[in-house]
C-alpha positions as CSV (number, residue, x, y, z in Angstrom):
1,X,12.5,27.8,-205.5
2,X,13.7,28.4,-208.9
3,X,17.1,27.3,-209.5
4,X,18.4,29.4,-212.8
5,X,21.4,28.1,-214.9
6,X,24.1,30.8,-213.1
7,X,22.6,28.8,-209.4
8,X,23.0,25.6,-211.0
9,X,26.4,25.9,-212.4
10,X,27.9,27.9,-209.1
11,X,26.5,24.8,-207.0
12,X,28.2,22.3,-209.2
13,X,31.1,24.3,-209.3
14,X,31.2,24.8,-205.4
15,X,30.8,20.6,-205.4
16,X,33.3,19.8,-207.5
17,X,36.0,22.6,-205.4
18,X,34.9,20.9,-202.2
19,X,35.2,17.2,-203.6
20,X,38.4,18.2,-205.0
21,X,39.6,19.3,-201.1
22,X,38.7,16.7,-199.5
23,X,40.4,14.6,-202.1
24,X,43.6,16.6,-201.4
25,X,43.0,16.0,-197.5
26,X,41.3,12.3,-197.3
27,X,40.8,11.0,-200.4
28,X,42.1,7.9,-201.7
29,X,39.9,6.5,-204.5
30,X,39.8,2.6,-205.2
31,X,42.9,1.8,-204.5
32,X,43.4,3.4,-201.4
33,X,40.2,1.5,-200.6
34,X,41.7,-1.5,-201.3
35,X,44.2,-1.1,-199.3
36,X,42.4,-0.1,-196.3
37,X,40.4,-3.8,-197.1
38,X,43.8,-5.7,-197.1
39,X,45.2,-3.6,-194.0
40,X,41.5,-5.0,-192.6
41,X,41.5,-8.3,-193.3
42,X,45.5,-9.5,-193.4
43,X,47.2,-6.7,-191.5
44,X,48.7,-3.7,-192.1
45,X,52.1,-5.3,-192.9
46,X,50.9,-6.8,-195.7
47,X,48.9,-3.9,-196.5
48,X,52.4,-1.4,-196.4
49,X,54.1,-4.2,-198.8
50,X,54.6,-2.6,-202.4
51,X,53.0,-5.9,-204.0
52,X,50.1,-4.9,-202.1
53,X,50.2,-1.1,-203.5
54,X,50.9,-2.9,-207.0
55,X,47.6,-4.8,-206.4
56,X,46.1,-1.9,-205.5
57,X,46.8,0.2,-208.4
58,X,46.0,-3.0,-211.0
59,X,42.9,-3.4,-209.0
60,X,41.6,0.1,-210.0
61,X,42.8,-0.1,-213.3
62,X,40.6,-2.8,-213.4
63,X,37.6,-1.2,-212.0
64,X,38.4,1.7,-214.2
65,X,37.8,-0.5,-217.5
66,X,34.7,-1.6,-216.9
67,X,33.6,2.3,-217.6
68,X,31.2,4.9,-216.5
69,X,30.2,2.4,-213.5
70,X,34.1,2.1,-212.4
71,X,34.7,5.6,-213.2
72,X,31.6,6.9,-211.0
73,X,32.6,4.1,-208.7
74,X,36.4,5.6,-208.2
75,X,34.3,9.2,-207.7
76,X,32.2,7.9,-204.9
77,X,35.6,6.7,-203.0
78,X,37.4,10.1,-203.8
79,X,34.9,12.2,-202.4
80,X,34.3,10.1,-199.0
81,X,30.5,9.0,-199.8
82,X,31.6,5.3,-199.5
83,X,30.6,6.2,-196.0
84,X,26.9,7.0,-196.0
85,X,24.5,4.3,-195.3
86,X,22.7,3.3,-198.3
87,X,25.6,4.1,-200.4
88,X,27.9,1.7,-197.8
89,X,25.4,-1.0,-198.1
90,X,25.6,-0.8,-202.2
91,X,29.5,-0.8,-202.1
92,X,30.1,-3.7,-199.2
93,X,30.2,-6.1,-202.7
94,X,34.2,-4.6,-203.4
95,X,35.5,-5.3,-200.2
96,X,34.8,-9.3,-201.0
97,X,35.8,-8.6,-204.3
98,X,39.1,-6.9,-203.1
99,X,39.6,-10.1,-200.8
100,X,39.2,-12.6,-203.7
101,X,40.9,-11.1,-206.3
102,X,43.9,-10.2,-203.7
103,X,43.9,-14.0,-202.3
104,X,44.3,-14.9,-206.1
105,X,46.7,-12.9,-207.4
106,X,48.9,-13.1,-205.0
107,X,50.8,-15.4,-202.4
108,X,49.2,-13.8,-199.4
109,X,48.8,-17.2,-198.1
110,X,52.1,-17.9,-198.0
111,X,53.3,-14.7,-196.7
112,X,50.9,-14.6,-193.4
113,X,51.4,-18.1,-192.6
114,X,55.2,-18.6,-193.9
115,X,56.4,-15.6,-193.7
116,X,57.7,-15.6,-197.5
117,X,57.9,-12.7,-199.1
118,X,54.2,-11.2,-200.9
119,X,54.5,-11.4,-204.8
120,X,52.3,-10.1,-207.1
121,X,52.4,-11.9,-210.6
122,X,49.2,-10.1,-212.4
123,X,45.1,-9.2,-211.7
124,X,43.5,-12.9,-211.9
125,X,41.1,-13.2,-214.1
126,X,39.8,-16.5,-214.8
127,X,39.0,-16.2,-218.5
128,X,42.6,-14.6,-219.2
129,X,45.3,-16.2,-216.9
130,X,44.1,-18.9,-215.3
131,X,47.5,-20.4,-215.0
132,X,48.5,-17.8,-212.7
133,X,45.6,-18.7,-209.7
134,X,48.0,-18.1,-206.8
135,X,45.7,-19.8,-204.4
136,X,45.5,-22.8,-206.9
137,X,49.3,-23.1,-207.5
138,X,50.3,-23.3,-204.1
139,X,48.7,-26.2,-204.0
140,X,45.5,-25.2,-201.5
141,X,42.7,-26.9,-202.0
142,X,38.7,-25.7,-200.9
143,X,37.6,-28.2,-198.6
């Protein structure tokens, strides 16, 4: 079968208008991903928390910035494909990254087990801000 430029370009076109649906009905991109990994792992209280939904946002930003990979990455989440097999095997890598970077940006430790209230100072990154390691200045250590 021949495709010809008008069958190509209806067929992206009909992609693109049923990726942009389900974005209106389901989709959530990174962040919403993210969430749905904190709501996972910690609960969904700390996942409804607006520090949380600041992390969230930060979080894609930062996924964002590392370019065309972020940007088809935030794509793949809009459009519900994080679910297929091979493609959920390639991704499983964020949710431990979500875990990590959450855990160290901000006192999630404290608000599970203390109850304090969840703060989120800034993204951790090592290189940048190490001073503000939430996990480190709390005062937990890796045994």
């Amino acid at each position: 079968m021949k495709l010809s430029r008008r069958k190509v370009i209806a067929l992206g076109t009909g992609v693109v208008g049923v990726g942009l649906a389900f974005r209106s009905i389901k989709g959530h991109g990174i962040a919403g991903h993210a969430l749905d990994v904190i709501r996972d792992v910690y609960g969904p209280e700390i996942a409804a928390d607006p520090s949380a939904h600041e992390f969230a946002q930060a979080y894609e930003d930062f996924v964002l910035e590392k370019g065309t990979q972020g940007q088809v990455l935030d794509m793949v989440y809009w459009t519900g494909l994080q679910d297929v097999p091979y493609v959920s095997q390639k991704l499983s890598r964020i949710n431990d990254s979500v875990v990590d970077k959450f855990a160290t940006s901000t006192n999630v430790i404290l608000a599970t087990e203390l109850g304090k209230p969840l703060e989120f100072v800034a993204l951790f990154d090592p290189f940048q801000n190490t001073c503000q390691n939430q996990l480190g200045a709390q005062g937990y250590t890796v045994a």
